[in-house]
SEDO-505170 format. One record per residue (C-alpha): residue in three letters; y, x negated, z; residue number from 1. Coordinates in steps of 0.1 Angstrom, whole numbers, plus 5000, padded with zeros to 4 digits. Each point is the difference from the previous one (the first is absolute). Example, Ala and Ser with C-alpha at 12.3 -4.5 7.8 and 13.67 -1.06 7.14 Angstrom:
2
   resn     py     px     pz   resi
    Ala   4955   4877   5078      1
    Ser   5034   4986   4993      2
***
This chain:
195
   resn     py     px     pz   resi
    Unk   3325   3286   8909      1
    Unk   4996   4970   4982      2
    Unk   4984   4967   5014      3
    Unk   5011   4965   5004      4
    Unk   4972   4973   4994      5
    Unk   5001   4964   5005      6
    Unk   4976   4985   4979      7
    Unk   5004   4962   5006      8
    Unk   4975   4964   5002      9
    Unk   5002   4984   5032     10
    Unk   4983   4966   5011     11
    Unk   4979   5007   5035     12
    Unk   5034   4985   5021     13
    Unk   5024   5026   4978     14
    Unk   5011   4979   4977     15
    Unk   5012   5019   4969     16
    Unk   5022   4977   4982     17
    Unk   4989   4990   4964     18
    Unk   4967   5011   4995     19
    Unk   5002   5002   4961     20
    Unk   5012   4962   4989     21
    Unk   5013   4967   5012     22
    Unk   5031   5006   4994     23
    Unk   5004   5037   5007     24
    Unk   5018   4995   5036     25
    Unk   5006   4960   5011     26
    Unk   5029   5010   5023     27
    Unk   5000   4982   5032     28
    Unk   4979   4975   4986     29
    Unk   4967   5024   4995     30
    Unk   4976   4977   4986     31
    Unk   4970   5024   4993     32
    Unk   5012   5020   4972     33
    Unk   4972   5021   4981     34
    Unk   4976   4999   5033     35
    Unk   4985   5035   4986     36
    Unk   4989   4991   4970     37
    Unk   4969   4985   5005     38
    Unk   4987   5030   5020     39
    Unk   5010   5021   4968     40
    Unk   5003   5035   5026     41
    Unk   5029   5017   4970     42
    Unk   4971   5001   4978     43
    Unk   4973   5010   5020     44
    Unk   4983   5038   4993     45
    Unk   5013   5005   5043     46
    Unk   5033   4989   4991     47
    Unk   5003   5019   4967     48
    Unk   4984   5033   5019     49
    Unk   5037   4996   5021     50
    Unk   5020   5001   4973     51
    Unk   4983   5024   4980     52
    Unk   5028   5025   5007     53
    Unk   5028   4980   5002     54
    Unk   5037   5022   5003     55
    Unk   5031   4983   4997     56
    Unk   5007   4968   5011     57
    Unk   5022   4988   5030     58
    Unk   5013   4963   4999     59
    Unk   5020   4976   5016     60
    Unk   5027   4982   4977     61
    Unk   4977   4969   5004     62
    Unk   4972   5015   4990     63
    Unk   5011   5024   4974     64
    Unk   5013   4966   4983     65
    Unk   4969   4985   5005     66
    Unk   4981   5025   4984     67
    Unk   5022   5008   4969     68
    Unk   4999   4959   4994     69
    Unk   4963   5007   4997     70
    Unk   4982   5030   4991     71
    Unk   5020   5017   4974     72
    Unk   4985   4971   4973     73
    Unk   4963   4999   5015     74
    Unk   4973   5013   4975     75
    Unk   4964   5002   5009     76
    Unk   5009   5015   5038     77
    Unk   4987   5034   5010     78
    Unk   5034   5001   5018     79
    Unk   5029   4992   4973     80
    Unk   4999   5035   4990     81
    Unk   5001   5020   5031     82
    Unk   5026   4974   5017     83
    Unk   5024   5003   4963     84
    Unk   4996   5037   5001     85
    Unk   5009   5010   5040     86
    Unk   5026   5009   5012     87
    Unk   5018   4970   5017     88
    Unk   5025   5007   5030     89
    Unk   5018   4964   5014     90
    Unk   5019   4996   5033     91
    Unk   5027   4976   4992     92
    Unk   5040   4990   5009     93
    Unk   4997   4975   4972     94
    Unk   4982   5015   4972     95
    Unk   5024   5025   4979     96
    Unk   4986   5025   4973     97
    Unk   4990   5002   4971     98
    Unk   4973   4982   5014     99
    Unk   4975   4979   4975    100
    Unk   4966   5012   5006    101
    Unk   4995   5037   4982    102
    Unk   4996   5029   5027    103
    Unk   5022   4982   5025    104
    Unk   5024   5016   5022    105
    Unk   5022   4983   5027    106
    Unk   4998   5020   5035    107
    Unk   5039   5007   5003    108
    Unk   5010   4997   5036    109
    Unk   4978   4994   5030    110
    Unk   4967   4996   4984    111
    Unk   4985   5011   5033    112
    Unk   5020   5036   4996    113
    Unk   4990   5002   4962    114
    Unk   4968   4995   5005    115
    Unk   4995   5027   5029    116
    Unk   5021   5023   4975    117
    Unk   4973   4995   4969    118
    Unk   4973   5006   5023    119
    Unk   5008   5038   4999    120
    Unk   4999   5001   4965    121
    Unk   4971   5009   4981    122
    Unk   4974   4972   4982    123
    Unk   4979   4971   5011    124
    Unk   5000   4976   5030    125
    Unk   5018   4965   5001    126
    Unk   4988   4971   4998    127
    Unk   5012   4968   5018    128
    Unk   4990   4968   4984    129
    Unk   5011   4969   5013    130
    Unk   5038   5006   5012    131
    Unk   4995   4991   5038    132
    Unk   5035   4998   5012    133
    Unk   5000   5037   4986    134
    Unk   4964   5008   5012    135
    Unk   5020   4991   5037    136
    Unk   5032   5025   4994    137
    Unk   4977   5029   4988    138
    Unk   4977   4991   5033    139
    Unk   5031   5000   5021    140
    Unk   5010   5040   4985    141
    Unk   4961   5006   5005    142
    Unk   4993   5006   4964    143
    Unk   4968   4980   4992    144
    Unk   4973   5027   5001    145
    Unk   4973   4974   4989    146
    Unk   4994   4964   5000    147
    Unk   4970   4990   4974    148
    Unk   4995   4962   5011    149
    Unk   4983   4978   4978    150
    Unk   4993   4974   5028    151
    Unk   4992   4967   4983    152
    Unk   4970   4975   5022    153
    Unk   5029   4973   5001    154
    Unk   5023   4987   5025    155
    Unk   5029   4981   4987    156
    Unk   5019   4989   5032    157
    Unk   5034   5005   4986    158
    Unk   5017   5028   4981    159
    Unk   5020   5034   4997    160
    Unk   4980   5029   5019    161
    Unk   4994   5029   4992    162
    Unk   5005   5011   5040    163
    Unk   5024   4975   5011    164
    Unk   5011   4986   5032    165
    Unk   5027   5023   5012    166
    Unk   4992   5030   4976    167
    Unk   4989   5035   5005    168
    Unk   4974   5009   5029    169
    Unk   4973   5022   4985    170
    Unk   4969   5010   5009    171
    Unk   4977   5013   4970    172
    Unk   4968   5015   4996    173
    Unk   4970   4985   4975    174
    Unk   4987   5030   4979    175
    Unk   4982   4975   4973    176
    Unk   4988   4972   4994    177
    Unk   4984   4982   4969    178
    Unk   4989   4968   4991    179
    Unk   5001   4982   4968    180
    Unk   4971   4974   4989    181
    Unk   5026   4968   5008    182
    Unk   5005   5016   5034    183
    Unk   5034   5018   5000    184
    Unk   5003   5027   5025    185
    Unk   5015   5033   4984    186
    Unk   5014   5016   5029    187
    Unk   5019   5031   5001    188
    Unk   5020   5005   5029    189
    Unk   5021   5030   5013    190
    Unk   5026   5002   5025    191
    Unk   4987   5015   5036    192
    Unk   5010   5036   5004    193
    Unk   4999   5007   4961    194
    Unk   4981   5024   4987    195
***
């Protein structure tokens, strides 16, 4: 069977809003767009190493907008390619199809119960980027099967989590961890009692 991964930056308190740019995510008054850039962990050989088999994609509506604003035009990125060319599945009630981005398909339904259907079908694990409301309904229907962490040394004090207050109780396992030269923590985690 095919695996969910969540392959997401996080600040040392959780925070996962707006890593990329000031002006990726300001809502409720987030002030520290772009806090992962300076640490540079997307571009780092650890980082890279994660993604080197990267399936199809899994996004949010949020973030599936965010990333179609962005990387479709980027030259010069080891990533352009791979991201243009997956597969790309979004859970949306907005979003209708065709959708922009090539290689995107809106999960009709209960994304929850499309997923857990494609996950019997033959091909390459998923890949969560981003997308936390999501990353919290697939966590509720227990279908993360890993959680690759790219834990910033940063505490922003304010911010959307990744876990957040009044979310999904989980306890996970650490099977690796790596660390990049700026000092972000690639941990992989897995859900207790998976195997």
């Amino acid at each position: 069977m095919r695996k969910v991964i969540v392959f997401t930056n996080v600040t040392l308190d959780g925070v996962m809003q707006a890593p990329g740019s000031p002006d990726e995510d300001p809502r409720g008054g987030f002030q520290y767009g772009g806090w992962g850039a300076p640490y540079a962990a997307m571009t780092s050989s650890v980082a890279r190493e994660s993604l080197s088999n990267i399936g199809p994609l899994l996004f949010g509506r949020r973030t599936y907008e965010r990333f179609y604003a962005y990387w479709p035009s980027q030259t010069g990125s080891p990533f352009t390619e791979q991201l243009n060319n997956a597969q790309k599945y979004v859970a949306s009630t907005t979003l209708k199809e065709p959708l922009p981005w090539v290689n995107s398909i809106l999960l009709k339904g209960d994304a929850a119960q499309a997923l857990d259907e494609l996950k019997t079908q033959p091909g390459q694990d998923f890949m969560v980027m981003g997308s936390g409301e999501l990353v919290q309904s697939l966590m509720k229907h227990k279908l993360v099967d890993l959680f690759v962490l790219l834990i910033h040394p940063l505490v922003l004090g304010s911010g959307r989590h990744l876990f957040p207050d009044g979310g999904v109780y989980a306890t996970l396992r650490l099977i690796d961890a790596k660390t990049t030269d700026k000092g972000v923590v690639v941990a992989t985690y897995q859900p207790a009692g998976a195997g």
